[in-house]
C-alpha positions as CSV (number, residue, x, y, z in Angstrom):
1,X,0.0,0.0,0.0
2,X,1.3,3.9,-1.0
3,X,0.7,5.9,2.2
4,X,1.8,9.4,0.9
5,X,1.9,12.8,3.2
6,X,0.9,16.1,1.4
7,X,2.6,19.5,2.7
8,X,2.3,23.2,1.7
9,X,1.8,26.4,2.6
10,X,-1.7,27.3,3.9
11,X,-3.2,31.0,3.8
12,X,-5.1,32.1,7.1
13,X,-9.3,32.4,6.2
14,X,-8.4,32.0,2.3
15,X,-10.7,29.1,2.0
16,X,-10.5,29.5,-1.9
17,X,-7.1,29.1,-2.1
18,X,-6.4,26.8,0.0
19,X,-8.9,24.6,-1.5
20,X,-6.9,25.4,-5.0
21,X,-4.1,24.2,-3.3
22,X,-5.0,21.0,-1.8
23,X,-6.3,20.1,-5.9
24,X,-2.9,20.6,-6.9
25,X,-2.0,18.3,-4.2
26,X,-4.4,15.7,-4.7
27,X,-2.9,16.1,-8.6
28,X,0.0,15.2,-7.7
29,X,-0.7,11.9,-5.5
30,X,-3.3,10.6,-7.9
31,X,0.0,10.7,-10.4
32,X,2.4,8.9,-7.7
33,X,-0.7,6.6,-7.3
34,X,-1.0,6.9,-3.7
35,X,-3.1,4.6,-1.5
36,X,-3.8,6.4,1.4
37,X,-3.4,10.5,1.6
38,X,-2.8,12.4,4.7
39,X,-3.3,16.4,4.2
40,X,-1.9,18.9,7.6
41,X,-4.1,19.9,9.8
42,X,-6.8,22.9,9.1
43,X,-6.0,22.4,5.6
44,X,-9.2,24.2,4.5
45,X,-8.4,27.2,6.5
46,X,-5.0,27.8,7.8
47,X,-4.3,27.8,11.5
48,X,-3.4,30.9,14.0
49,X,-6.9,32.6,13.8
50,X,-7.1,36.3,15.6
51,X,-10.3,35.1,16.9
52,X,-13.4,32.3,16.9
53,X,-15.2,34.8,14.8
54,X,-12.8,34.5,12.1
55,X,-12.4,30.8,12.7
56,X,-15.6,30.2,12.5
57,X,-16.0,31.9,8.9
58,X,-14.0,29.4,7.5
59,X,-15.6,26.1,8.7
60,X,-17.5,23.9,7.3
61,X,-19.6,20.7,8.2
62,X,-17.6,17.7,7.7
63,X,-20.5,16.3,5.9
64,X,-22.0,19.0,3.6
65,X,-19.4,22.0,2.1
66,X,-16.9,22.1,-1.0
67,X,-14.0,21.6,0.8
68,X,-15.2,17.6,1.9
69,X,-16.6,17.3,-1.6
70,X,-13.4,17.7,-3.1
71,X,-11.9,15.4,-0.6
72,X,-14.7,12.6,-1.1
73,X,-14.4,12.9,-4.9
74,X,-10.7,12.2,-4.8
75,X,-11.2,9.2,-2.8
76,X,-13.9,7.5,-4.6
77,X,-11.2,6.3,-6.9
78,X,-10.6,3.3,-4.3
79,X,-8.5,5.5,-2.1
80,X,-8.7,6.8,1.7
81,X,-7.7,10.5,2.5
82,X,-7.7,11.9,6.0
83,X,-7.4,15.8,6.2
84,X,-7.7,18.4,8.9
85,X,-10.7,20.2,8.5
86,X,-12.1,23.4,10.6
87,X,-15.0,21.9,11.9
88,X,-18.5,23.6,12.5
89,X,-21.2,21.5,14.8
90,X,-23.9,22.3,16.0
91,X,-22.8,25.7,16.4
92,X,-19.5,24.5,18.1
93,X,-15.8,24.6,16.0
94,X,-13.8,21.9,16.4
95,X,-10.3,21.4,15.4
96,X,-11.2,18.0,13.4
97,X,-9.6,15.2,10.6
98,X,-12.1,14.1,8.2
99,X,-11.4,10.2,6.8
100,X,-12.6,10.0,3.4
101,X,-12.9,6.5,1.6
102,X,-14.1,5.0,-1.5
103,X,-16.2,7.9,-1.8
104,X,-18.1,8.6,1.7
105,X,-17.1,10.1,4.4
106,X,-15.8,7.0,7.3
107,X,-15.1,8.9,10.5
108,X,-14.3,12.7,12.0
109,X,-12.3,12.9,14.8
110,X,-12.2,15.9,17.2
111,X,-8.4,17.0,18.1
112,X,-8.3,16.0,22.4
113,X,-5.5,18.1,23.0
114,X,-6.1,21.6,22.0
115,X,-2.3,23.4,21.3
116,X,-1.8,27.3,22.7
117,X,-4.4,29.8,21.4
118,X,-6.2,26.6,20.1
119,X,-7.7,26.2,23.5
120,X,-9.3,30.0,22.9
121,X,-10.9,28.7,19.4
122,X,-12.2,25.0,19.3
123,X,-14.0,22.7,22.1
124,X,-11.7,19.7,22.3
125,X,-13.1,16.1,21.3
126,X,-14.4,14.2,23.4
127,X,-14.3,10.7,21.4
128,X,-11.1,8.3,21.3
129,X,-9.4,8.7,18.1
130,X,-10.4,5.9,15.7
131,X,-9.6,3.1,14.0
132,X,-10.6,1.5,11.2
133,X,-10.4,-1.1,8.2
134,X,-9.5,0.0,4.7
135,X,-9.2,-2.8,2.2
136,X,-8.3,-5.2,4.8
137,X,-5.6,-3.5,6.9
138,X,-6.5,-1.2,9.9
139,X,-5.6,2.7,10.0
140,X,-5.7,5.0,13.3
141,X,-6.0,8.6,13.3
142,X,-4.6,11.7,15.6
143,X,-4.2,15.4,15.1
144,X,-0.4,17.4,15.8
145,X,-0.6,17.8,19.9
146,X,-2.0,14.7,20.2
147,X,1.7,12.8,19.7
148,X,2.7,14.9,22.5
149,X,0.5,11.9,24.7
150,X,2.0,8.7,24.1
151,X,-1.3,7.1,25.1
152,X,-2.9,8.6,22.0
153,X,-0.5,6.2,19.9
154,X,-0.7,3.4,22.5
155,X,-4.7,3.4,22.0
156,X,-4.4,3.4,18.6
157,X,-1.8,0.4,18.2
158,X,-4.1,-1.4,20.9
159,X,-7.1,-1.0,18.9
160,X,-4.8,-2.5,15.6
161,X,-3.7,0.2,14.5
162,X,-1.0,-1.0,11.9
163,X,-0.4,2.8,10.4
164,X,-1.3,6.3,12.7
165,X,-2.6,9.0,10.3
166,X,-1.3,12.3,11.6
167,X,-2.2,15.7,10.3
168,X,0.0,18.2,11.9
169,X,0.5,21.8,12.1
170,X,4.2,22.0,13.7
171,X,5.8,24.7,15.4
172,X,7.8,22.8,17.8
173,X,11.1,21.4,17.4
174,X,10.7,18.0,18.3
175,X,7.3,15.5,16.8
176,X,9.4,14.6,13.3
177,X,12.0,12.7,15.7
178,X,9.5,11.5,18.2
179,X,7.2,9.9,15.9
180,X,9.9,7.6,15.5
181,X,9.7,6.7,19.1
182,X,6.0,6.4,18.5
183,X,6.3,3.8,16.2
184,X,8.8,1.8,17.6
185,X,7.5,1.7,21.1
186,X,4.3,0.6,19.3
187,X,5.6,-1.3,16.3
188,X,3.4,0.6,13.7
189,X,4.2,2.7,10.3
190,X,3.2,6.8,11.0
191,X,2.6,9.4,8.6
192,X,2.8,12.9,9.8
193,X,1.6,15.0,7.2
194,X,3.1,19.3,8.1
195,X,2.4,22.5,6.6
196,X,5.1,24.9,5.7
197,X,4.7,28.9,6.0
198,X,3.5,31.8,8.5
199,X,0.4,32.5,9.9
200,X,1.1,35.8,11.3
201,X,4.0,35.1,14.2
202,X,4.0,31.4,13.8
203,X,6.2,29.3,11.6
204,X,5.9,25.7,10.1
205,X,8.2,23.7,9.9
206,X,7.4,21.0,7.1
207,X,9.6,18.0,7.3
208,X,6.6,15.6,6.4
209,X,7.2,11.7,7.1
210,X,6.7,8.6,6.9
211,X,8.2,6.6,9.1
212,X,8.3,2.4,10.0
213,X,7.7,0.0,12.9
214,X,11.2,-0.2,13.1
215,X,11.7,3.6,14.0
216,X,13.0,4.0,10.2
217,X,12.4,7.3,8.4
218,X,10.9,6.1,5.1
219,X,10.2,9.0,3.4
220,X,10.5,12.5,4.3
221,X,10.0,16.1,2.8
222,X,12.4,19.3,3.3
223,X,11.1,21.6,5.7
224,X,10.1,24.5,2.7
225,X,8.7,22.2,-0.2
226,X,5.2,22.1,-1.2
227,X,4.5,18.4,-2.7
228,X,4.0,15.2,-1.5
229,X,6.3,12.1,-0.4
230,X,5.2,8.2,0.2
231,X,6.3,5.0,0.6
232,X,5.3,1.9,-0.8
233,X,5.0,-0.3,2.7
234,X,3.6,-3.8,3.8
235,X,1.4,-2.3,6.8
236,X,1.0,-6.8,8.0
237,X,4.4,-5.7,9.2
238,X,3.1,-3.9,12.1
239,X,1.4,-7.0,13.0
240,X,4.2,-8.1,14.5
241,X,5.4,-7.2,17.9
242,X,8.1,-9.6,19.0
243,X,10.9,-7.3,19.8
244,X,12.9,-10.5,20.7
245,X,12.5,-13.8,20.4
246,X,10.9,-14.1,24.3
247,X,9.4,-10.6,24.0
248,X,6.2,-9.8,22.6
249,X,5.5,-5.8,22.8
250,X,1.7,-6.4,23.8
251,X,2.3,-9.6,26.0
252,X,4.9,-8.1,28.1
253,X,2.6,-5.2,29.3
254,X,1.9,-4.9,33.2
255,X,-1.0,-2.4,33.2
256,X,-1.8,-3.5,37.0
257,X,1.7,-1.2,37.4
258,X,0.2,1.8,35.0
259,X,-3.2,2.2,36.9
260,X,-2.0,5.6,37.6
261,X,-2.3,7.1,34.2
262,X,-5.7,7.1,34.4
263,X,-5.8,8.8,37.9
């Protein structure tokens, strides 16, 4: 399977463009013949919003609006494509993914940890993030913060998991070489999909990836480039968690010693 990570340069509350660019994008993976797509988070409407009032002119319902269409249409080709979307509900925004699949919407998922001014702008999710089966394997989905929580990964590989979906919008130094960790300590494929750019005093710092169960780097993007990367990957690899011959990764868990991390 092709899992392929999309980054560019969004523009704050230019829906229009932004939706221009994300066609370009999806251009160019339907010519690398991508599987599974993973666009950066807020795609639809860039990120560091002044206020909920302009946030909330950009959003759309994750079922109804242009910017899903064009993601659904893309998709309907046999492929899955998870994108962060600014979410309206019920008269709530929510920082969201949307995961498109052979046409139809599958699953939103509502970002739990809200980043910075974030916490000012959306109500966090309140649902785990999912899981679920595309073509016979199993996909999991979070959104940027949410690797800062190694649970959020743990959950997901739990749940079979075999590759995390990650839309991101980094400013931090440090996910690119921690989703390593998160896919080692869980044995799964990740691809973190990062914008590039500023949104007024905020920098991006690109460096999309795809990474292995192995804590490989399989593919990864500069941190200016807009484009896409992928790797062609065998995602039944993740199905196995023997780290040694006598060490299974699931098996040797002792949750009766980690009760406290749900204190």
């Amino acid at each position: 399977m092709k899992i392929g990570v999309a980054q560019a340069d969004f523009l704050l509350a230019d829906v229009e463009t932004n939706r221009q660019t994300v066609n370009g994008l999806l251009e160019k993976a339907d010519e690398a013949g991508v599987d599974v797509l993973v666009l950066p988070e807020l795609a639809n409407s860039g990120y560091n919003f002044e206020n909920p009032e302009q946030a909330a002119a950009t959003a759309e319902k994750a079922d109804d609006g242009p910017f899903c269409a064009m993601l659904r249409e893309w998709s309907s080709a046999g492929r899955l494509i998870v994108s962060g979307l600014c979410e309206s509900a019920s008269d709530t925004l929510y920082n969201s993914a949307v995961i498109c699949a052979d046409g139809n919407l599958v699953a939103v998922y509502r970002k739990a940890h809200l980043f910075a001014n974030e916490i000012n702008l959306f109500k966090p999710g309140d649902e785990k993030p999912p899981v679920f089966e595309f073509h016979g394997q199993h996909l999991g989905v979070m959104i940027c913060f949410d690797w800062f929580f190694p649970e959020m990964a743990r959950s997901l590989a739990l749940r079979g998991a075999q590759c995390i979906l990650h839309p991101a919008n980094l400013v931090l130094p440090w996910c690119q070489k921690a989703m390593l960790t998160r896919s080692l300590e869980n044995r799964v494929f990740t691809a973190t999909a990062n914008r590039t750019g500023i949104d007024r005093d905020l920098s991006f710092s690109g460096l999309s990836q795809v990474t292995s169960p192995l804590g490989e780097v399989l593919a990864q993007m500069d941190g200016l480039s807009t484009g896409i990367a992928w790797a062609d990957v065998d995602l039944n690899a993740a199905d196995n968690k023997w780290v040694t011959k006598m060490n299974d990764l699931f098996a040797c868990r002792r949750p009766e010693l980690y009760d406290d991390l749900c204190e």
